[in-house]
C-alpha positions as CSV (number, residue, x, y, z in Angstrom):
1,X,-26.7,0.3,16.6
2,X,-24.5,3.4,15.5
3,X,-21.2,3.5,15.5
4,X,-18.5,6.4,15.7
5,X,-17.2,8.6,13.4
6,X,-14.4,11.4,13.4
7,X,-13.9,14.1,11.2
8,X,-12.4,14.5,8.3
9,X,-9.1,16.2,9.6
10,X,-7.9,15.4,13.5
11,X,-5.8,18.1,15.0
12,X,-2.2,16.7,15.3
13,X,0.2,17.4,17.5
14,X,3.1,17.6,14.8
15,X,3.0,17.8,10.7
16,X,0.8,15.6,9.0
17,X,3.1,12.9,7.2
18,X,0.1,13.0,3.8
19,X,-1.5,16.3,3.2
20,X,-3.8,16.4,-0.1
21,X,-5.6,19.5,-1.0
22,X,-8.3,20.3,-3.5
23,X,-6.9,17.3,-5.7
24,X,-8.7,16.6,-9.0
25,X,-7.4,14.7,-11.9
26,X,-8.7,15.4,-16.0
27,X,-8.1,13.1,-18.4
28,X,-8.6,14.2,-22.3
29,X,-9.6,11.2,-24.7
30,X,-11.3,10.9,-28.1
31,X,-14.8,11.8,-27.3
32,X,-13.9,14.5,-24.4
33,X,-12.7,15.3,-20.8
34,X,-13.5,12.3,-17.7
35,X,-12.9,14.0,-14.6
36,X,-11.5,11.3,-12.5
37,X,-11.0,13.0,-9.0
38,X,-12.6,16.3,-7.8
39,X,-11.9,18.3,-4.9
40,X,-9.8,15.3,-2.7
41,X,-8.9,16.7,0.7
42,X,-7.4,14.4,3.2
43,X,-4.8,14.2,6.1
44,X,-3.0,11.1,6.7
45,X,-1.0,11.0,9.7
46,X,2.1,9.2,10.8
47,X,1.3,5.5,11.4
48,X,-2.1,5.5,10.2
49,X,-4.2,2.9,8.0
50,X,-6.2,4.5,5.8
51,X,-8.0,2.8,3.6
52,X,-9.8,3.9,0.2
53,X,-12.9,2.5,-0.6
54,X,-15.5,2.6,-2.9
55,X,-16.6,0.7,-6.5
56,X,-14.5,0.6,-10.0
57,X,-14.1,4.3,-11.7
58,X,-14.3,5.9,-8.5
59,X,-10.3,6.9,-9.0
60,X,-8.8,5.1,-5.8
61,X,-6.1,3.8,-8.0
62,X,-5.7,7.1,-9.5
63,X,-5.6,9.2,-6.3
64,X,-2.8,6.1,-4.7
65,X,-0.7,6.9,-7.9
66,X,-0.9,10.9,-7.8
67,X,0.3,10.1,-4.0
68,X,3.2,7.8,-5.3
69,X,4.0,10.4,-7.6
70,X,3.5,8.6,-10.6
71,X,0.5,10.4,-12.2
72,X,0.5,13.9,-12.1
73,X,-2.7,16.0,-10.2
74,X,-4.6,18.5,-12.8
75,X,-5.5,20.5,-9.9
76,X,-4.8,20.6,-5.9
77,X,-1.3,19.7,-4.2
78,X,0.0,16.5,-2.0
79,X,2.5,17.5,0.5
80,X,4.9,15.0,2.1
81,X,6.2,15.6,5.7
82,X,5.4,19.1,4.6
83,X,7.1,19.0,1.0
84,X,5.0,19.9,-2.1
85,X,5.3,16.4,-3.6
86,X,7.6,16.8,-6.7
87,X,8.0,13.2,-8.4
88,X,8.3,10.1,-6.6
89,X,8.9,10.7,-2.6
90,X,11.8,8.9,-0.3
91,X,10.2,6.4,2.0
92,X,7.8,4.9,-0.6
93,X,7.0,1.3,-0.3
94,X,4.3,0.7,-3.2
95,X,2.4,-2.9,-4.1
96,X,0.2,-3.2,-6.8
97,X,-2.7,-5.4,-7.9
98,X,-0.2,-8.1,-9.7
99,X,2.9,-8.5,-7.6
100,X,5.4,-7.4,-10.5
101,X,7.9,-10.2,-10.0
102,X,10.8,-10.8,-12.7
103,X,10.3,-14.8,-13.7
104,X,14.1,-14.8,-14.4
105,X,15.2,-14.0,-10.5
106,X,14.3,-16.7,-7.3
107,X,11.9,-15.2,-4.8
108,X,14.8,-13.6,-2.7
109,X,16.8,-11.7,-5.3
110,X,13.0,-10.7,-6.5
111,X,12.7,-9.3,-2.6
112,X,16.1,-8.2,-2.9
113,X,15.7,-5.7,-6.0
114,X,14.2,-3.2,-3.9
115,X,17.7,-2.1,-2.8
116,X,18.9,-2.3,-6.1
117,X,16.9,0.4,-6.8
118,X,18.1,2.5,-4.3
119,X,21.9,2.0,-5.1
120,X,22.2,0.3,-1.5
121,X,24.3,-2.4,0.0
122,X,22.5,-6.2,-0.8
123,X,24.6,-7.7,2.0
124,X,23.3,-5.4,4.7
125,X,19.8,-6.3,4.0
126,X,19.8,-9.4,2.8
127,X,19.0,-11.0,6.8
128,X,15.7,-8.4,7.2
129,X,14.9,-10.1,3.4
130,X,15.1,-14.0,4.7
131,X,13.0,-12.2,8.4
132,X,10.3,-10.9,6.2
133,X,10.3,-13.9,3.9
134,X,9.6,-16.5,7.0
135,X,6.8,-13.9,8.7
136,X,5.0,-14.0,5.4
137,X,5.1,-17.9,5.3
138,X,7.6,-18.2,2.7
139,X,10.3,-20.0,4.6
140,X,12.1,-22.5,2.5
141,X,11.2,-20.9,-1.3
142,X,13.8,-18.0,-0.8
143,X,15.5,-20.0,-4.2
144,X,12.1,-20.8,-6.1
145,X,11.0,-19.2,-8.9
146,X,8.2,-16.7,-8.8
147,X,6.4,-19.8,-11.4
148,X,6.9,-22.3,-9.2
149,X,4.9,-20.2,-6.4
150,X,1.2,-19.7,-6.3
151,X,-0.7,-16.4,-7.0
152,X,-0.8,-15.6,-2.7
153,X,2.6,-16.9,-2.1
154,X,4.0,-14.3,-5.5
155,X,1.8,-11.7,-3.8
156,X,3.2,-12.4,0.3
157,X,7.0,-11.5,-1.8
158,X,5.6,-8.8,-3.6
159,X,5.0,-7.5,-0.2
160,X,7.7,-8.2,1.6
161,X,10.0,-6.5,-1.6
162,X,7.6,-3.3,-0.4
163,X,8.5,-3.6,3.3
164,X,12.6,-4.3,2.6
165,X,13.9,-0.8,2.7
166,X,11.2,0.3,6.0
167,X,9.4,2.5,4.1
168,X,7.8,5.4,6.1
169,X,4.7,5.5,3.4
170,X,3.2,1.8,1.4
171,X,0.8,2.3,-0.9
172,X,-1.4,-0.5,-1.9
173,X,-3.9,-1.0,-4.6
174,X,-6.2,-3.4,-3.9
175,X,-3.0,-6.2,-3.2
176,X,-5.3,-9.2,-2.4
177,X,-8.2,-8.4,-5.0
178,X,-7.4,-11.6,-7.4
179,X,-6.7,-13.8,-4.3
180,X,-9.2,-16.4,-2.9
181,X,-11.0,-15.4,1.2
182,X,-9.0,-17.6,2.7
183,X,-5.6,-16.4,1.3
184,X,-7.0,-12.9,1.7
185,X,-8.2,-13.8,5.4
186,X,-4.6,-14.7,6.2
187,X,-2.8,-12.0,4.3
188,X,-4.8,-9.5,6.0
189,X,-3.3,-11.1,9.8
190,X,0.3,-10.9,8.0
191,X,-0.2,-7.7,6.9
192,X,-1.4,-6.2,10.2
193,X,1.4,-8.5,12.0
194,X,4.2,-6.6,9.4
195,X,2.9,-3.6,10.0
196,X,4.7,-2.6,13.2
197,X,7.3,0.1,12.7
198,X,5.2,3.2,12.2
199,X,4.8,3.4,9.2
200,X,1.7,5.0,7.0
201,X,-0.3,3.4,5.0
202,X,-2.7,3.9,2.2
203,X,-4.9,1.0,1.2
204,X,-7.2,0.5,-1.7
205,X,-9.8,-1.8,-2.0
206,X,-13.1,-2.7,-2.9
207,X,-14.3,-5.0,0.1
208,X,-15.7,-3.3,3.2
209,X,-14.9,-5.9,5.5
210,X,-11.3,-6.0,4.7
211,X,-11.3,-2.0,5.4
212,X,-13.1,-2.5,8.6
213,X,-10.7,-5.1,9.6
214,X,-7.4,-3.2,8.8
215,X,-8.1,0.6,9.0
216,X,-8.1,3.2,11.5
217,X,-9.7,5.1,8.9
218,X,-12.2,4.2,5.9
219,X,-11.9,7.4,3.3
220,X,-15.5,6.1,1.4
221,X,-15.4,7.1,-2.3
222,X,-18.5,7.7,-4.9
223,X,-18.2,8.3,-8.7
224,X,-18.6,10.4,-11.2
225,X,-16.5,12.1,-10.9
226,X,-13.9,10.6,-8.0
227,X,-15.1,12.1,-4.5
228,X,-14.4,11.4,-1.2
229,X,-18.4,11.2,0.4
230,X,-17.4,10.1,4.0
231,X,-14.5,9.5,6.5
232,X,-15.1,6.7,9.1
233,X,-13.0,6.2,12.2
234,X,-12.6,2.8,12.7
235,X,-12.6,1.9,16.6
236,X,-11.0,-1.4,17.1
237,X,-8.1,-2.5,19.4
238,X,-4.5,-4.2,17.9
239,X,-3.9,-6.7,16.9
240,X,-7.2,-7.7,15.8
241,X,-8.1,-11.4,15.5
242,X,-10.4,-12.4,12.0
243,X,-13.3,-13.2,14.4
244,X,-13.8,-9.5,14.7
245,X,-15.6,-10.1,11.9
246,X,-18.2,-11.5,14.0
247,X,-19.3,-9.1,16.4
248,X,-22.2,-6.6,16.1
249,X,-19.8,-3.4,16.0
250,X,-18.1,-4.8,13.3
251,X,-21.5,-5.5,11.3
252,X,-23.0,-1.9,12.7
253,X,-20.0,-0.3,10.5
254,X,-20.6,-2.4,7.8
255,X,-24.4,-1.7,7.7
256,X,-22.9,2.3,8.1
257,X,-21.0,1.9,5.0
258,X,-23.7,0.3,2.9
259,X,-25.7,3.1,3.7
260,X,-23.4,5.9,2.5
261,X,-23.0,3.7,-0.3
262,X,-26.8,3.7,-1.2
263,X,-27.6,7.2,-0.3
264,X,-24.7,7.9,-3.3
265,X,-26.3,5.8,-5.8
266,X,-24.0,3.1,-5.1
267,X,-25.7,0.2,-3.8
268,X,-29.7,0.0,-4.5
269,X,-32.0,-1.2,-1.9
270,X,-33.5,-4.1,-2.2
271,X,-37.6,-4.1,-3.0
272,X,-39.6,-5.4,-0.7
């Protein structure tokens, strides 16, 4: 069974919200150059999930942090909304692998520091804090303390610190890597339920079926250096239920993916 694909760029109707061109990323060390990304092209378009996938050293992380504007590109340019990227943009929502919460602050002023950082009013968000809080199952903890919380419940504030502010672009790097499948499994429904108010989003990780499952697009990634090999268009009706999972289409992409993957010298065929 084959399954569809699209092409690298669509043809919009208005300015692509992400436009990265002819991106590469040099590092120096000790014993020479590693060329981390070469030749990234890719369009992300207002309200898409994207998702970046591909095996360690393949410079996901790297290309989400030259978007965030955190790492500079060696070559190529990011435009946002159709402004040459120039530090970190407005709009940006970012989680990371660890969710990055302060020990000394209770799970709502952790949520809360988000506008903090943007010099804005805690009183006028402090209601869309306690909404986002009770979507993500954290009803009840809003004055615990980031120790007294388990790894998926630190990571479900981590998130909803992200979504605070409405940011028009979240990056995520691989938020739900160090979490067990059934936290994962549940994240991934209260990330797709969150993710209604348009906004973009870039998503790292290293398991194909959570990129099936979320994405409207799977950017598939090889190494050596960082390259994007193949663009999938994923073509699944929202919201999407986790028994998905279990239909053919779902495994005919899967099946699609591990095949790029091998062709690239990523996944070996078994012998027979």
């Amino acid at each position: 069974m084959t399954v569809p694909k699209v092409a690298v760029n669509r043809a919009p109707s208005t300015l692509p919200h992400v436009a990265i061109a002819g991106v590469g990323k040099v590092y120096d060390s000790p014993r020479g150059a590693v060329e981390a990304l070469k030749d990234i092209n890719l369009v992300l378009h207002q309200g898409e999930f994207v998702s970046l996938l591909g095996p360690s050293g393949c410079g996901k992380s790297t290309l989400l942090k030259i978007v965030a504007g955190l790492v500079s590109a060696s070559t190529g340019e990011v435009r946002i909304s159709g402004e040459s990227l120039a530090g970190v943009p407005d709009g940006l929502g970012m989680v990371f692998q660890r969710d990055v919460l302060l020990d000394w602050r209770n799970i709502l002023d952790n949520v809360l520091l988000a506008v903090e950082f943007k010099d804005l009013k805690r009183r006028d968000y402090e209601k869309r804090a306690r909404d986002l809080l009770q979507l993500f199952g954290l009803a009840g903890y809003e004055h615990r303390y980031p120790w007294e919380l388990s790894g998926g419940m630190r990571q479900r504030a981590a998130i909803c610190r992200a979504l605070l502010t409405g940011p028009e672009l979240l990056l995520m790097d691989e938020p739900f890597g160090a979490l067990d499948a059934l936290t994962r499994d549940e994240l991934n429904l209260e990330l797709q339920r969150s993710w209604t108010a348009g906004n973009t989003v870039l998503f790292v990780t290293h398991s194909i079926p959570e990129a099936i499952f979320l994405s409207d697009r799977i950017v598939v990634m090889a190494s050596r250096p960082g390259r994007i090999v193949e663009i999938l268009g994923i073509d699944f009706t929202r919201p999407r239920e986790l028994k998905l999972r279990e239909e053919q289409t779902f495994s005919a992409y899967s099946r699609q993916i591990r095949q790029i993957f091998e062709a690239h010298g990523v996944l070996h065929r078994a012998r027979e």
